[in-house]
PDB file of N, CA, C and O in Angstrom:
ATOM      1  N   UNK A   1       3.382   5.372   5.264  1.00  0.00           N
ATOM      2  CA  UNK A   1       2.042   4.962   5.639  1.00  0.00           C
ATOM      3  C   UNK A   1       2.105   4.109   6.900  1.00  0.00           C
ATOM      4  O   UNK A   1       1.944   2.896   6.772  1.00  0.00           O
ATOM      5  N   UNK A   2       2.319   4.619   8.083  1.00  0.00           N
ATOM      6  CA  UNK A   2       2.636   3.993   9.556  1.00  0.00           C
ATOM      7  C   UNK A   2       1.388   3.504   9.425  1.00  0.00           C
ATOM      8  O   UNK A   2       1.541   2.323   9.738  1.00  0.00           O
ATOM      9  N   UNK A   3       0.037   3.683   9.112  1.00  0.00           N
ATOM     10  CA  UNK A   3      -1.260   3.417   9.636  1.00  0.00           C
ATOM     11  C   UNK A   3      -1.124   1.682   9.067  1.00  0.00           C
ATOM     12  O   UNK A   3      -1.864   0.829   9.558  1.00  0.00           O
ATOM     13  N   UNK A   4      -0.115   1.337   8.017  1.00  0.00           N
ATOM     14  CA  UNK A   4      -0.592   0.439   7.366  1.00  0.00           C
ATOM     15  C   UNK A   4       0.424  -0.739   8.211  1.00  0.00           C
ATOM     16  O   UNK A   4       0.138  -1.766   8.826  1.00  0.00           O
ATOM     17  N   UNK A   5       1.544  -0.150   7.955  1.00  0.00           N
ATOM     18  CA  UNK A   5       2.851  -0.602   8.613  1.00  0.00           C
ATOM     19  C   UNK A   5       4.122  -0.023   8.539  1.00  0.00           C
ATOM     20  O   UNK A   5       4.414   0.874   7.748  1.00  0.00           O
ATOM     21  N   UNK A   6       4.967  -0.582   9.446  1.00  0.00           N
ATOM     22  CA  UNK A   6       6.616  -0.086   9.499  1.00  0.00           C
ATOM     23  C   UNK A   6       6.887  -0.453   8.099  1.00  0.00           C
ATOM     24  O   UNK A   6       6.528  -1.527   7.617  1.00  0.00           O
ATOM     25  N   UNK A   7       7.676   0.672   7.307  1.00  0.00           N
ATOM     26  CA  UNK A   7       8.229   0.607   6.045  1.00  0.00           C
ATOM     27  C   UNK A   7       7.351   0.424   5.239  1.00  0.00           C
ATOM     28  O   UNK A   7       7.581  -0.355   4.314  1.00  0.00           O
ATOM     29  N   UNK A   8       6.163   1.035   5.325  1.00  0.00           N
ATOM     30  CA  UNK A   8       4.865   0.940   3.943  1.00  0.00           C
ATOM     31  C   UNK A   8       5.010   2.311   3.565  1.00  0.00           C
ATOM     32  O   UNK A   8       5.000   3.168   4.449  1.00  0.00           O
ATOM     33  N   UNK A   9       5.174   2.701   2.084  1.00  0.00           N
ATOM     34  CA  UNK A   9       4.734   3.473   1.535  1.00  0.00           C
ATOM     35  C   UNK A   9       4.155   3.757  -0.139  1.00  0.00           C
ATOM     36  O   UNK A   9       4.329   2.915  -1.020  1.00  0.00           O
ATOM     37  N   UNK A  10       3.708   4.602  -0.294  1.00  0.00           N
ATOM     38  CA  UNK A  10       2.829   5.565  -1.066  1.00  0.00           C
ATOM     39  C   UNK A  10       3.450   6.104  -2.116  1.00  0.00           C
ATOM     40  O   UNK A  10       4.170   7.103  -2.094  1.00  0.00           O
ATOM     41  N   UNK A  11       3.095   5.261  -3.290  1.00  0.00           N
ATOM     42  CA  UNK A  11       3.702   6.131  -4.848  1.00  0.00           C
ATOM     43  C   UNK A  11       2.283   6.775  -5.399  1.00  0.00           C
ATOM     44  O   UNK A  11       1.409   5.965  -5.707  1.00  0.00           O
ATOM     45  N   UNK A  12       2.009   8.163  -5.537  1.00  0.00           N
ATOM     46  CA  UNK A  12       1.359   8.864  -6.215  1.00  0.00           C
ATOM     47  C   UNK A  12       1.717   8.431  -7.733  1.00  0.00           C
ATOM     48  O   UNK A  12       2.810   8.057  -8.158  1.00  0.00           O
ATOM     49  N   UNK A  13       0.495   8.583  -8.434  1.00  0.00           N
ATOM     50  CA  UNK A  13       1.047   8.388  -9.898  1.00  0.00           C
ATOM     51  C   UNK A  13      -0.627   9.543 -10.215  1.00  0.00           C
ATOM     52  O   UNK A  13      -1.751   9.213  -9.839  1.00  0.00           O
ATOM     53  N   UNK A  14      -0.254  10.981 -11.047  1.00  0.00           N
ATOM     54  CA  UNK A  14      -1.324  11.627 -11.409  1.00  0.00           C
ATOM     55  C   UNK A  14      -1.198  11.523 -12.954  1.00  0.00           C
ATOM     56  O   UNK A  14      -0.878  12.573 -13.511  1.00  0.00           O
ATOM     57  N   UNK A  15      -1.394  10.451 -13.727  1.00  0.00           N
ATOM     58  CA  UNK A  15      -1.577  10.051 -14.999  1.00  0.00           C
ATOM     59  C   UNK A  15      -3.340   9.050 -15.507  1.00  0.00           C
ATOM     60  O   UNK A  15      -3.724   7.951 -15.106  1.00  0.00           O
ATOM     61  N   UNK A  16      -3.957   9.939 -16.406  1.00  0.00           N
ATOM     62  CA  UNK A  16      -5.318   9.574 -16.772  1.00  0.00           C
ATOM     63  C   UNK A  16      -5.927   9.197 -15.041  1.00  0.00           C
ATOM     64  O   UNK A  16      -6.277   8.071 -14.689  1.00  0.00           O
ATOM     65  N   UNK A  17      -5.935  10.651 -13.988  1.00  0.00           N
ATOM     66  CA  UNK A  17      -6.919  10.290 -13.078  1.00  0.00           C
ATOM     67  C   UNK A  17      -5.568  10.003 -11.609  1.00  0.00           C
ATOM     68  O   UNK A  17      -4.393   9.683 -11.790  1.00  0.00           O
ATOM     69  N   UNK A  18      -6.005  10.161 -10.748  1.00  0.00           N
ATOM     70  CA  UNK A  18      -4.989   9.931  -9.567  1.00  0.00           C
ATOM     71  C   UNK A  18      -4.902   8.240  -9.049  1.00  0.00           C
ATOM     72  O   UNK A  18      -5.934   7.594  -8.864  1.00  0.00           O
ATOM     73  N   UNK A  19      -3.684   7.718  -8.875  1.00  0.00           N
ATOM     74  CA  UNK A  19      -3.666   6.368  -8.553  1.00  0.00           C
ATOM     75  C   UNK A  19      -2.804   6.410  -7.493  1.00  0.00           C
ATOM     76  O   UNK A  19      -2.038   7.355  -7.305  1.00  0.00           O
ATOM     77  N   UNK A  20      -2.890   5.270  -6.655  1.00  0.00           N
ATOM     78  CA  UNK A  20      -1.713   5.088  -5.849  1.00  0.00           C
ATOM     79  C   UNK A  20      -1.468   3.732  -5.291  1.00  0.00           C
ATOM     80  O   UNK A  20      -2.386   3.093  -4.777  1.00  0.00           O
ATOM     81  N   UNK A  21      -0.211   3.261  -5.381  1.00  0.00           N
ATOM     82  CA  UNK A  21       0.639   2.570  -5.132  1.00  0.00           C
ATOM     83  C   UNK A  21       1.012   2.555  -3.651  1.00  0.00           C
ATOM     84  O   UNK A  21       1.323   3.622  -3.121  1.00  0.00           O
ATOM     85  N   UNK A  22       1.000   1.262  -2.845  1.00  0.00           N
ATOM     86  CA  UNK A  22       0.968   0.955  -1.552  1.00  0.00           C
ATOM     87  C   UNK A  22       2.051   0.060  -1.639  1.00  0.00           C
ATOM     88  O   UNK A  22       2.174  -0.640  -2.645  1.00  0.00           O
ATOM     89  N   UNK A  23       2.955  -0.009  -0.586  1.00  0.00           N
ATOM     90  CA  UNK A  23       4.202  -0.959  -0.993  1.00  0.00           C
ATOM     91  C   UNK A  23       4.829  -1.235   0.266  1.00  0.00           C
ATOM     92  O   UNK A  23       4.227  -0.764   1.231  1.00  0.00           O
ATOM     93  N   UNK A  24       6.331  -2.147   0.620  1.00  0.00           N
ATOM     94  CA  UNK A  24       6.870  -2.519   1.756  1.00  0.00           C
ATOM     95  C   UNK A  24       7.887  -2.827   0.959  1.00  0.00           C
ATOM     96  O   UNK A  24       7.634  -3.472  -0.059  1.00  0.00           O
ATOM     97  N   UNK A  25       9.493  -2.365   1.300  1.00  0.00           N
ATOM     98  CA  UNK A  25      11.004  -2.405   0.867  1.00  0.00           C
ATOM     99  C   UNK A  25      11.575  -3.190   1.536  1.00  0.00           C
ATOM    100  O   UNK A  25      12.511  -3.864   1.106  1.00  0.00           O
ATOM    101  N   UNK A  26      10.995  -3.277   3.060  1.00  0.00           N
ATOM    102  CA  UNK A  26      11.905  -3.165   3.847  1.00  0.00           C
ATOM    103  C   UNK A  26      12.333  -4.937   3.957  1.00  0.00           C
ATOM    104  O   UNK A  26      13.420  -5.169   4.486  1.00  0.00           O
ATOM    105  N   UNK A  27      11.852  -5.638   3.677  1.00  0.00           N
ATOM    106  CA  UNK A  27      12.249  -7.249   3.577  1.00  0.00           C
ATOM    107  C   UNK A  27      13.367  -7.102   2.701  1.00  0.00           C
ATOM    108  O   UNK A  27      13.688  -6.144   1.999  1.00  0.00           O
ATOM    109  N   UNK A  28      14.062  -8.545   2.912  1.00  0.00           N
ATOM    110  CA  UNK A  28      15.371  -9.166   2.078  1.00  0.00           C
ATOM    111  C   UNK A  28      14.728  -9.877   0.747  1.00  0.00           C
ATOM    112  O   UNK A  28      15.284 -10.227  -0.295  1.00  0.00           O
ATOM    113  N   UNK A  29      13.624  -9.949   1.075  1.00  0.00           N
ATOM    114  CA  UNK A  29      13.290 -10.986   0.103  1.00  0.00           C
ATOM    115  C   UNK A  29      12.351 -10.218  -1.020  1.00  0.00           C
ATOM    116  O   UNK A  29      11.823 -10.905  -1.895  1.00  0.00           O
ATOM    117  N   UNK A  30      12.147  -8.802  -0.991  1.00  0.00           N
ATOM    118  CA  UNK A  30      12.220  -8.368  -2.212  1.00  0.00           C
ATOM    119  C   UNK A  30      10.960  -7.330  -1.632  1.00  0.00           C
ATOM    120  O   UNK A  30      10.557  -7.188  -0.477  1.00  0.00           O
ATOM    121  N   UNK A  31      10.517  -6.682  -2.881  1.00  0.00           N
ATOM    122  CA  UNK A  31       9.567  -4.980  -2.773  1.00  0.00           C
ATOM    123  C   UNK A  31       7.961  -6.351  -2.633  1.00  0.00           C
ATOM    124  O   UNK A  31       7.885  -7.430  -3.222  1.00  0.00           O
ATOM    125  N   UNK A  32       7.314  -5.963  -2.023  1.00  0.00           N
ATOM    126  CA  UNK A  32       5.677  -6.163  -2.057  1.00  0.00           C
ATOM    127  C   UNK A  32       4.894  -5.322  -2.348  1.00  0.00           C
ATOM    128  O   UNK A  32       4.991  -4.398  -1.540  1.00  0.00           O
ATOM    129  N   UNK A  33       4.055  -5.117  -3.184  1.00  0.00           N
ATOM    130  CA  UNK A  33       3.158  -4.305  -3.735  1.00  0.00           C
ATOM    131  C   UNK A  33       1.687  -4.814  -2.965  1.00  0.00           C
ATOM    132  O   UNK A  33       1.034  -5.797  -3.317  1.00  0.00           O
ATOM    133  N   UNK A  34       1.394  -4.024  -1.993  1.00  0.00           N
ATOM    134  CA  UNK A  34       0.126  -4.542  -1.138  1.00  0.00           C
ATOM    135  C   UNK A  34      -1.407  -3.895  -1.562  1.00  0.00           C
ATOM    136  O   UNK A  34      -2.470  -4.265  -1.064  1.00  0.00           O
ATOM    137  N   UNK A  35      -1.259  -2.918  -2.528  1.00  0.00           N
ATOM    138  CA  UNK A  35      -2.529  -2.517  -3.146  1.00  0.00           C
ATOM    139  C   UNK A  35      -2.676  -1.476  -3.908  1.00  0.00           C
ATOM    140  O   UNK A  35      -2.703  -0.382  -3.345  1.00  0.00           O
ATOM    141  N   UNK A  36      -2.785  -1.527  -5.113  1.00  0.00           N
ATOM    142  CA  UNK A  36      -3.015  -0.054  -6.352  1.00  0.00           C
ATOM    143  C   UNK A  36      -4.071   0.021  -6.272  1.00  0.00           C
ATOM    144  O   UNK A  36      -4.745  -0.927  -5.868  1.00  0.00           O
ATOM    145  N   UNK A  37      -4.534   1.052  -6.591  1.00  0.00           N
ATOM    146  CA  UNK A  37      -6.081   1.692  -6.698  1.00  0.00           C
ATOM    147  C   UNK A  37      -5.848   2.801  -7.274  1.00  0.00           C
ATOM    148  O   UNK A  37      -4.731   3.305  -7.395  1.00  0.00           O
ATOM    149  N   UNK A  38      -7.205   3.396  -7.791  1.00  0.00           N
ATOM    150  CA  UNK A  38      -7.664   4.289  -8.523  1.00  0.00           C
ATOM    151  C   UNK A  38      -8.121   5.508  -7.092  1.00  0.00           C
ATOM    152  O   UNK A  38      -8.893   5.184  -6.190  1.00  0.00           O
ATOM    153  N   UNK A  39      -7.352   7.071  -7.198  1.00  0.00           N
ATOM    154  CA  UNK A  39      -8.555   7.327  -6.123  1.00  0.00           C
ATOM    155  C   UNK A  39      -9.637   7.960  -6.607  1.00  0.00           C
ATOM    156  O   UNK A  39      -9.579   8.398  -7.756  1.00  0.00           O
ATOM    157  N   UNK A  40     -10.674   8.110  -5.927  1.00  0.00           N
ATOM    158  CA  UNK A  40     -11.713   8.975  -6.226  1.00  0.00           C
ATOM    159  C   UNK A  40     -12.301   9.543  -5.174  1.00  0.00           C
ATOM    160  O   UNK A  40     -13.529   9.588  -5.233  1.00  0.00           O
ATOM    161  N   UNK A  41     -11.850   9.937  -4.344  1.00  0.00           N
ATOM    162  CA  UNK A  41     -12.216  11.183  -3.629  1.00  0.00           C
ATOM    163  C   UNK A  41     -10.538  12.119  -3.056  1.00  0.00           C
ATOM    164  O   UNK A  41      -9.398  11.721  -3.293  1.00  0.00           O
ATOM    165  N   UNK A  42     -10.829  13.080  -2.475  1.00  0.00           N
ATOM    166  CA  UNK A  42      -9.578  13.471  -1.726  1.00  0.00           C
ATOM    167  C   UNK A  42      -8.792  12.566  -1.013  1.00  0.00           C
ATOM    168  O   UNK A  42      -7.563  12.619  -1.072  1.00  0.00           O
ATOM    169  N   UNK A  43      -9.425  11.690  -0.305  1.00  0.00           N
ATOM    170  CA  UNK A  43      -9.138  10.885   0.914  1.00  0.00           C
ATOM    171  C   UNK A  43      -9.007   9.665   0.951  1.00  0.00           C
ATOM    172  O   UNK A  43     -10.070   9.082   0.739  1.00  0.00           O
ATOM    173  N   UNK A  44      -7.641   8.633   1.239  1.00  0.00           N
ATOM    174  CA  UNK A  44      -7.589   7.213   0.753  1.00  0.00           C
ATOM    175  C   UNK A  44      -8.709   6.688   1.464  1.00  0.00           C
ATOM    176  O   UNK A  44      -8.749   7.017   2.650  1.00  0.00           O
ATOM    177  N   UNK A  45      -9.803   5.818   0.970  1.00  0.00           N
ATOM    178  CA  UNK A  45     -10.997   5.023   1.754  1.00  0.00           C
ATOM    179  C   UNK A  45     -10.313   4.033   2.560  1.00  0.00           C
ATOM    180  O   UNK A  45      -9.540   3.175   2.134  1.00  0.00           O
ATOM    181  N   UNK A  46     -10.667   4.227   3.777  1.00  0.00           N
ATOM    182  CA  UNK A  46     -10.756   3.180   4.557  1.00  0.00           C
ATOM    183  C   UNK A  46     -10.873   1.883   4.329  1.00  0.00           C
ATOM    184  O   UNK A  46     -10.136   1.222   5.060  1.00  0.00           O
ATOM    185  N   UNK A  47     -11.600   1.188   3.502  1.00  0.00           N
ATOM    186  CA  UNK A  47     -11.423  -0.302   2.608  1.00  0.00           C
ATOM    187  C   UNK A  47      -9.483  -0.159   1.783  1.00  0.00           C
ATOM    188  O   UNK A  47      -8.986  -1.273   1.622  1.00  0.00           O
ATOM    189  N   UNK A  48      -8.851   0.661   1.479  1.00  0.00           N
ATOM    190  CA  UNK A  48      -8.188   0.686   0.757  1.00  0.00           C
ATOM    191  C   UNK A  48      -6.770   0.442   1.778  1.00  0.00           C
ATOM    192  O   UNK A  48      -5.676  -0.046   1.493  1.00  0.00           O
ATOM    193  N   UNK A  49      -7.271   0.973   3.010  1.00  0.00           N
ATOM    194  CA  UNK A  49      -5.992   0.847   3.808  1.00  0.00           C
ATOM    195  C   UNK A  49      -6.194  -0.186   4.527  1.00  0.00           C
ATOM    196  O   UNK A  49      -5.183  -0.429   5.186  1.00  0.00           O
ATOM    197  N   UNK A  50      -7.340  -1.188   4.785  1.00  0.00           N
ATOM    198  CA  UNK A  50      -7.415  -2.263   5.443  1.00  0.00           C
ATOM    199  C   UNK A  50      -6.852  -3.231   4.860  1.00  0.00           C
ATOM    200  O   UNK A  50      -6.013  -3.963   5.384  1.00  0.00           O
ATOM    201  N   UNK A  51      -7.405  -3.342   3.347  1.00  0.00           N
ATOM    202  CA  UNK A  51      -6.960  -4.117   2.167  1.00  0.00           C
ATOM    203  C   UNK A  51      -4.894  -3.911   2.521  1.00  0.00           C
ATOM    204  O   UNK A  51      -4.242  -4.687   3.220  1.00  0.00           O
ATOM    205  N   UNK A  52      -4.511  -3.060   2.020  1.00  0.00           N
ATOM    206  CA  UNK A  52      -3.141  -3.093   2.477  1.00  0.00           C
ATOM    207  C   UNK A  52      -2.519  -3.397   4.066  1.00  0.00           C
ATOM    208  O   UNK A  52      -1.317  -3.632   4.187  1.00  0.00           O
ATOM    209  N   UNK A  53      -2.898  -3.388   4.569  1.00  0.00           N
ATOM    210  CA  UNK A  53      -2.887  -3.587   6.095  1.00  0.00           C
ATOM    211  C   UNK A  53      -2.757  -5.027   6.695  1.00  0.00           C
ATOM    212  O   UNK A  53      -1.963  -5.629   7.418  1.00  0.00           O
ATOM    213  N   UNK A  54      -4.208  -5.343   5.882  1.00  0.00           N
ATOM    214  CA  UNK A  54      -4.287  -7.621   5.434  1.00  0.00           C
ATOM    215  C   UNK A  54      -3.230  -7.796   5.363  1.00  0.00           C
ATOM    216  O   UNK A  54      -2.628  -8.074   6.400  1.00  0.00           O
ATOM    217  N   UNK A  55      -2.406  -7.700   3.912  1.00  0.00           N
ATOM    218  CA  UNK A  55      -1.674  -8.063   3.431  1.00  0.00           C
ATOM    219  C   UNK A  55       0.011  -7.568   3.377  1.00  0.00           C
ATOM    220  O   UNK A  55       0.961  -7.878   2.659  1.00  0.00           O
ATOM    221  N   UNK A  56      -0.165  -6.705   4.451  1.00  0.00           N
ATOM    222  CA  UNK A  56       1.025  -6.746   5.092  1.00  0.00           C
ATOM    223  C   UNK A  56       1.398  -7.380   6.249  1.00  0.00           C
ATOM    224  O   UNK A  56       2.524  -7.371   6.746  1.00  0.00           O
ATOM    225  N   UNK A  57       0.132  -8.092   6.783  1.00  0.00           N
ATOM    226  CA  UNK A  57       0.292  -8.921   8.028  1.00  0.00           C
ATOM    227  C   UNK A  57       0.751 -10.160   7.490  1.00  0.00           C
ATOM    228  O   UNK A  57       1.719 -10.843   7.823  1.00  0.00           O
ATOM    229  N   UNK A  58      -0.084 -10.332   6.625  1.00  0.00           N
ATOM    230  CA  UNK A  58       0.608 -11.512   5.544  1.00  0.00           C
ATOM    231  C   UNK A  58       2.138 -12.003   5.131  1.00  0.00           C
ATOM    232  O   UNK A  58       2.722 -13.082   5.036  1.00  0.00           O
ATOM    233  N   UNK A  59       2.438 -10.686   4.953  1.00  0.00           N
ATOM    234  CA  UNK A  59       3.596 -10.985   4.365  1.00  0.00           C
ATOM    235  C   UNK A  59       4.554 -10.861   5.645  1.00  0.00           C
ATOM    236  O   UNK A  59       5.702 -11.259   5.447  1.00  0.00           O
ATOM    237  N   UNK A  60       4.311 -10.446   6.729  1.00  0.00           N
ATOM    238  CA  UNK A  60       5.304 -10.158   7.758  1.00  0.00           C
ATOM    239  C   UNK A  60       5.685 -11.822   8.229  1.00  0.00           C
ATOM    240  O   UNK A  60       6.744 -12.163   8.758  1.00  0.00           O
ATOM    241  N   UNK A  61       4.557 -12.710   7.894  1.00  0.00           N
ATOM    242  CA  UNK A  61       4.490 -13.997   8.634  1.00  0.00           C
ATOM    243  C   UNK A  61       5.598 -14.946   7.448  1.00  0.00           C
ATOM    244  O   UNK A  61       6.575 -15.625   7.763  1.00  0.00           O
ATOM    245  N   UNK A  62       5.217 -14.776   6.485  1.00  0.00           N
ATOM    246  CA  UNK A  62       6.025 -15.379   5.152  1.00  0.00           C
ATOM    247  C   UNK A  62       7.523 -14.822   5.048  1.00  0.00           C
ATOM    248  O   UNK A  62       8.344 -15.520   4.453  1.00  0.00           O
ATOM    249  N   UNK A  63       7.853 -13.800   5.509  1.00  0.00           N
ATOM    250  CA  UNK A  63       9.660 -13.193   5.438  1.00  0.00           C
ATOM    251  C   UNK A  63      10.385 -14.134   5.921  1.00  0.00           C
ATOM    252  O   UNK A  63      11.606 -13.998   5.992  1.00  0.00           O
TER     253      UNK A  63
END
C-alpha cells in the first residue's frame, strides 16, 4: 500500500463479510497495525486510507 506508505501493507481476511488489515513491519521496534475495517464496497474508501496514512506519519516520528 505505497499510497499509505513505504512498507504498509494489506491483510485480506474474507471471514463473516470482507475485512482488511493495514499494517507497517518495517520498524525495529515492532509490527503497527494502522487500521482494520470492515469493507463494504469493492473499493477501499478514501477515509480508510487517510485514517492509515495519519497514523503512519505518526509513527514514523515516534521510531
Amino acid at each position: 500500500m505505497l499510497n499509505v506508505g513505504a512498507g504498509a501493507y494489506e491483510i485480506r481476511i474474507h471471514v463473516l463479510g470482507k475485512w482488511r488489515v493495514i499494517y507497517v513491519a518495517k520498524f525495529s521496534s515492532g509490527i503497527y497495525v494502522l487500521h482494520t475495517f470492515q469493507m463494504k464496497t469493492g473499493k477501499t474508501a478514501l477515509a480508510d486510507i487517510e485514517m492509515a496514512k495519519s497514523r503512519y506519519k505518526r509513527i514514523q516520528v515516534k521510531k
